[in-house]
C-alpha positions as CSV (number, residue, x, y, z in Angstrom):
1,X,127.6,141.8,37.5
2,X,125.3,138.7,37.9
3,X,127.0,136.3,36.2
4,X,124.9,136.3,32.8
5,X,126.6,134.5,30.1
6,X,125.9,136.1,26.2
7,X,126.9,133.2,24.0
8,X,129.1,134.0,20.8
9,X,128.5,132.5,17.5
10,X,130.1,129.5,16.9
11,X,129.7,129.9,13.3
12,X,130.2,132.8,10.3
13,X,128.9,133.2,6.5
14,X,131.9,133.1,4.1
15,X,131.9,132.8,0.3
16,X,133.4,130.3,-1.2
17,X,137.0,131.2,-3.1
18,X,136.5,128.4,-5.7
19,X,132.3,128.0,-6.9
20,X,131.8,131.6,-4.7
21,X,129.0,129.7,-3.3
22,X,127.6,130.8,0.4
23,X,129.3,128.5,2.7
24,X,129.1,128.8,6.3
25,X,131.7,128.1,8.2
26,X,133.4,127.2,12.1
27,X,135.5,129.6,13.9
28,X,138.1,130.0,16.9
29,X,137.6,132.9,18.3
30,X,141.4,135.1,18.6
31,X,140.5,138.3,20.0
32,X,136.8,140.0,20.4
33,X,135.6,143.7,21.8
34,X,132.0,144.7,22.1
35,X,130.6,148.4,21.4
36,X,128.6,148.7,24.5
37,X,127.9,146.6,27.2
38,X,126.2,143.2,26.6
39,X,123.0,143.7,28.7
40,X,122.2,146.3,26.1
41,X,119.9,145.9,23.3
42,X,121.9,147.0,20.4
43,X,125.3,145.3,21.4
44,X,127.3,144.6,18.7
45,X,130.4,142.0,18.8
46,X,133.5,142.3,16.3
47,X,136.1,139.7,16.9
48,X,139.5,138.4,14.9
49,X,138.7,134.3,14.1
50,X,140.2,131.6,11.8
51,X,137.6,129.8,10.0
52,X,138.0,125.7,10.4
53,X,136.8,125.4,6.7
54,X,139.5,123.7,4.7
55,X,139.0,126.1,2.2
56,X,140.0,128.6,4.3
57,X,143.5,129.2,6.0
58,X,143.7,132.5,6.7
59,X,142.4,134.9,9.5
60,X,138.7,136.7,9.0
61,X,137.3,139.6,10.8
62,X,133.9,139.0,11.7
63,X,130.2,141.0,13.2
64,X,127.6,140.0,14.7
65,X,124.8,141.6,17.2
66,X,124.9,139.8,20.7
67,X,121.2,139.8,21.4
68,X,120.4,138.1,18.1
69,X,120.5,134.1,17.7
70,X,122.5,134.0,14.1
71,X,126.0,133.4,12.5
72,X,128.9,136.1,12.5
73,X,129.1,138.1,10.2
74,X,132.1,138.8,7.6
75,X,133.1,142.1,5.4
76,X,133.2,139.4,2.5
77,X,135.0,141.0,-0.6
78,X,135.9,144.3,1.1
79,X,138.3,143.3,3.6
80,X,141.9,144.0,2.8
81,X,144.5,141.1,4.0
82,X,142.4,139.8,6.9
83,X,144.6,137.8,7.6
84,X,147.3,140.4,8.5
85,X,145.1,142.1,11.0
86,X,146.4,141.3,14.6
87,X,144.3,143.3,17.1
88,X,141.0,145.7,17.3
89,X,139.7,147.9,19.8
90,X,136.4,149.7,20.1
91,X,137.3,153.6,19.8
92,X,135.2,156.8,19.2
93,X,132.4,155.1,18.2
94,X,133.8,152.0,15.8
95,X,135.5,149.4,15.4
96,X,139.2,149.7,14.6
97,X,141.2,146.9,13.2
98,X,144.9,147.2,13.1
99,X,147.5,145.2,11.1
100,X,150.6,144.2,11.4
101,X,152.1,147.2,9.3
102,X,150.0,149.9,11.4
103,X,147.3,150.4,8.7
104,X,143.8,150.9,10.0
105,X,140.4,149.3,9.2
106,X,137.5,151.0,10.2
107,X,133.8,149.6,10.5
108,X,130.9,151.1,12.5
109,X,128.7,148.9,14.2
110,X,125.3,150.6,12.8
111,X,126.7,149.0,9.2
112,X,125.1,145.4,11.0
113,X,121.5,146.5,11.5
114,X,120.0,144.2,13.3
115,X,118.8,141.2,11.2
116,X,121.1,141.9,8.7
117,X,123.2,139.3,7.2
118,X,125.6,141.5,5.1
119,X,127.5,144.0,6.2
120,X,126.4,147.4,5.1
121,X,128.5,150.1,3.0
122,X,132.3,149.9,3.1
123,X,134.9,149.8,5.7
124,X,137.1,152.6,5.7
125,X,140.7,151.9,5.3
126,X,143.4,154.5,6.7
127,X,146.8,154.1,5.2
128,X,148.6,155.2,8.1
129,X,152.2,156.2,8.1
130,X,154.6,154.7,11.1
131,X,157.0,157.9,12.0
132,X,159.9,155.3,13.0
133,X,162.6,153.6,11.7
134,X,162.6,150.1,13.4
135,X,165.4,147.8,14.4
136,X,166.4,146.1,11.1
137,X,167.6,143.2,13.1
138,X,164.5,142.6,14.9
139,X,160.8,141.3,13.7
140,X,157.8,142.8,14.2
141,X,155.7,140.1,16.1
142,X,152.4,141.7,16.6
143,X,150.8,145.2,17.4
144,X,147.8,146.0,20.2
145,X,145.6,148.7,20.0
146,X,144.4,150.9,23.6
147,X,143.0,153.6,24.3
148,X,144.7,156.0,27.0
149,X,143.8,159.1,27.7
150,X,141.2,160.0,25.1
151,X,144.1,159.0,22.4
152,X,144.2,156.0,20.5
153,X,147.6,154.3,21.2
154,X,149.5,151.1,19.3
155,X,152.3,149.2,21.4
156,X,154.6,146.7,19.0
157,X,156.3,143.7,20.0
158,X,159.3,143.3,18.4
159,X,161.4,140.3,18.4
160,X,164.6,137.9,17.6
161,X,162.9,134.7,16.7
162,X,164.0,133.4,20.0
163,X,161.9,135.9,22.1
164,X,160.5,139.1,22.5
165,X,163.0,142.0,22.4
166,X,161.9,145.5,22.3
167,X,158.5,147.7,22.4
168,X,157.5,150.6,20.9
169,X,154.5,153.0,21.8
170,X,152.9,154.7,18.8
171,X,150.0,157.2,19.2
172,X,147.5,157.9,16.2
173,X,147.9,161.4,15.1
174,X,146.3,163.3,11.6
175,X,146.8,166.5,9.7
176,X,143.2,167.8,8.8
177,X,142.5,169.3,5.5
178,X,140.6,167.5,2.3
179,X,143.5,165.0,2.0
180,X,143.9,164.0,6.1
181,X,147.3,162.5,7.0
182,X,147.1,159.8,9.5
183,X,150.2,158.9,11.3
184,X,151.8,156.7,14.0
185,X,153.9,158.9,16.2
186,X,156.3,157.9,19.1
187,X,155.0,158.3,22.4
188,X,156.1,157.7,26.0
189,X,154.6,156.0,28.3
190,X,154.6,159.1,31.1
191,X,153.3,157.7,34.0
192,X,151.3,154.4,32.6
193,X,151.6,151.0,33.3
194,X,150.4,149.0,30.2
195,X,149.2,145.6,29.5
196,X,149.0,144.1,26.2
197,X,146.9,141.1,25.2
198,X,145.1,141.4,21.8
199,X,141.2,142.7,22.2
200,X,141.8,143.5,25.7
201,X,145.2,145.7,26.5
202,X,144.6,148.2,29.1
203,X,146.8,151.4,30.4
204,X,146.8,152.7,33.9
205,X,147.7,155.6,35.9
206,X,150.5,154.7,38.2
207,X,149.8,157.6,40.4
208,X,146.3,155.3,41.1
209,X,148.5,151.9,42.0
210,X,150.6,152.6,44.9
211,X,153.6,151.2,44.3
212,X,153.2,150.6,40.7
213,X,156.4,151.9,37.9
214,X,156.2,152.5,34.6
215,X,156.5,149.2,32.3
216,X,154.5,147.0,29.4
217,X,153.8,143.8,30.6
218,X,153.4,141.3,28.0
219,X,152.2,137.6,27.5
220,X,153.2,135.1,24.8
221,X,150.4,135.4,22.4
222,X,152.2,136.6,19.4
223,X,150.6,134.9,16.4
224,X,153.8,136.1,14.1
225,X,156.7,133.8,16.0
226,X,159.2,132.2,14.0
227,X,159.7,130.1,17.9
228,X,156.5,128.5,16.7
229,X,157.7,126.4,13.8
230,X,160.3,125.1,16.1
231,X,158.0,124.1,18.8
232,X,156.2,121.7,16.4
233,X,159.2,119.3,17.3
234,X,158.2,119.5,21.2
235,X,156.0,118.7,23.4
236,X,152.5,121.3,23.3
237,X,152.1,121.9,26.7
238,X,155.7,123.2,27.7
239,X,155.4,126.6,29.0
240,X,157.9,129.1,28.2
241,X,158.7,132.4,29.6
242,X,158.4,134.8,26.8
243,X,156.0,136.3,29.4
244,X,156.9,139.5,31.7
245,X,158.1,143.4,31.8
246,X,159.7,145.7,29.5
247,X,160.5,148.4,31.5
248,X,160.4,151.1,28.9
249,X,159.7,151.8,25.1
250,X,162.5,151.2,22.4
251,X,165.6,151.4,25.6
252,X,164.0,149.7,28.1
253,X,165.2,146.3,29.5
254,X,162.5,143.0,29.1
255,X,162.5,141.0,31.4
256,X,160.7,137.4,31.7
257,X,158.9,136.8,34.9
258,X,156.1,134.4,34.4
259,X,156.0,131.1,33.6
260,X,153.0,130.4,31.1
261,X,151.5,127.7,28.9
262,X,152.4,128.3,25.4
263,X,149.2,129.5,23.6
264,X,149.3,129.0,20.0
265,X,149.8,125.3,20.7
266,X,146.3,124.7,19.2
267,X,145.4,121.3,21.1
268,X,143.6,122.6,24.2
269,X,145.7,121.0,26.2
270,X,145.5,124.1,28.4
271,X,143.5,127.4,29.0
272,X,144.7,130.6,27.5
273,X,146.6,132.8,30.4
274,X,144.7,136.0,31.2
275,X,145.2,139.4,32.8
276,X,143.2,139.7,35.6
277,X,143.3,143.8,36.2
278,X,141.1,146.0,38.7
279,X,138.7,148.5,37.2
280,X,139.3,151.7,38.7
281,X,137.0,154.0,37.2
């Protein structure tokens, strides 16, 4: 690493709802993942923003090719409920978009050729069943996206409205035949340590952390809190500690270790808290 910076567009083309008009539009960045490393040529960034536009209140999904000077790029008419979508991950090739029922949207990078302004062809959009009955007292707050193992896995937060409560560990599983059936199926976390953070979660080996137990550590960055209404009333930079452990999926105890700024308090009055984790491939 030699401390390069690749700048991200601070900017995306959007069509206007009312006069369908091009308009172009700020963003704020929520989560990003890249399909190959930045120092490459063909690069190509997909990231989860709100546009600032007035006209606009609700969460895009947005391309664009690092190497080139030009705005982000939407999926204009073809996205379904952007702004349901919650995390994405870079996996066998494309970019995966998950929302916050488990469904699946699917665009590969080679569909923003470079100096395109358009996306080309269609997403793909998996209606993917959830093999679980959840906790009809509890909310679902948010779901991650990681890969682990060559498998594609998704980890919900569930909560109270007070706090987070429980997790559950999905993995992505199909039937093959001319109708596929796609599927979120329970799965353990046998011998990982995960983190969750949308764009970025990451599983490890514990057998490669000495001293390291099984657990999902968890920050407060669910966008889906009903704690967040209430926290209009207060001051923006108290810190809470909805931040920590759950020891195990569905059973498992959380526990709140970490005292961290609230992040959806949308003044800037702090930095974002980050995982800082080794790389130990």
């Amino acid at each position: 690493m030699d401390g390069q910076l690749f700048p991200f567009p601070g900017d995306m083309r959007l069509q206007n709802p009312y006069t369908h008009q091009p308009i172009v539009s700020q963003v704020i960045i929520q989560a990003a993942t890249l399909s190959t490393s930045p120092y490459l040529d063909d690069c190509v960034a997909a990231a989860l923003v709100n546009p600032a536009n007035v006209f606009f209140n609700e969460r895009k999904l947005m391309l664009w090719r690092v190497h080139e000077d030009s705005q982000g790029v939407g999926s204009g008419g073809l996205e379904f409920a952007a702004h349901d979508l919650v995390d994405l991950i870079y996996y066998t090739g494309a970019f995966f978009f998950v929302s916050l029922g488990g469904e699946l949207l699917i665009i590969g990078p080679d569909q923003l050729p470079p100096g395109a302004t358009a996306l080309q062809g269609q997403p793909v959009r998996l209606h993917v069943q959830i093999d679980y009955q959840f906790d009809p007292e509890l909310d679902i707050y948010t779901q991650y996206l990681l890969q682990s193992r060559g498998d594609l896995l998704m980890v919900t937060k569930l909560g109270d409205g007070f706090g987070t409560a429980q997790f559950v560990v999905f993995r992505l599983e199909w039937l093959p035949g001319d109708n596929p059936v796609f599927s979120w199926r329970i799965h353990d976390l046998d011998g990982r340590i995960i983190f969750v953070s949308p764009g970025c979660s990451r599983a490890y080996e514990i057998e490669n952390l000495r001293g390291a137990e099984e657990g999902i550590y968890f920050k407060d960055d669910s966008p889906h809190r009903q704690e967040m209404e209430e926290r209009e009333h207060y001051d923006r930079a108290d810190f809470t500690k909805d931040a920590g452990v759950c020891t195990a999926p569905i059973d498992g105890d959380v526990e709140n270790l970490f005292d961290l700024p609230h992040q959806q308090d949308g003044l800037l009055t702090h930095s974002a808290s980050v995982w800082v984790l080794p790389r130990l491939d």
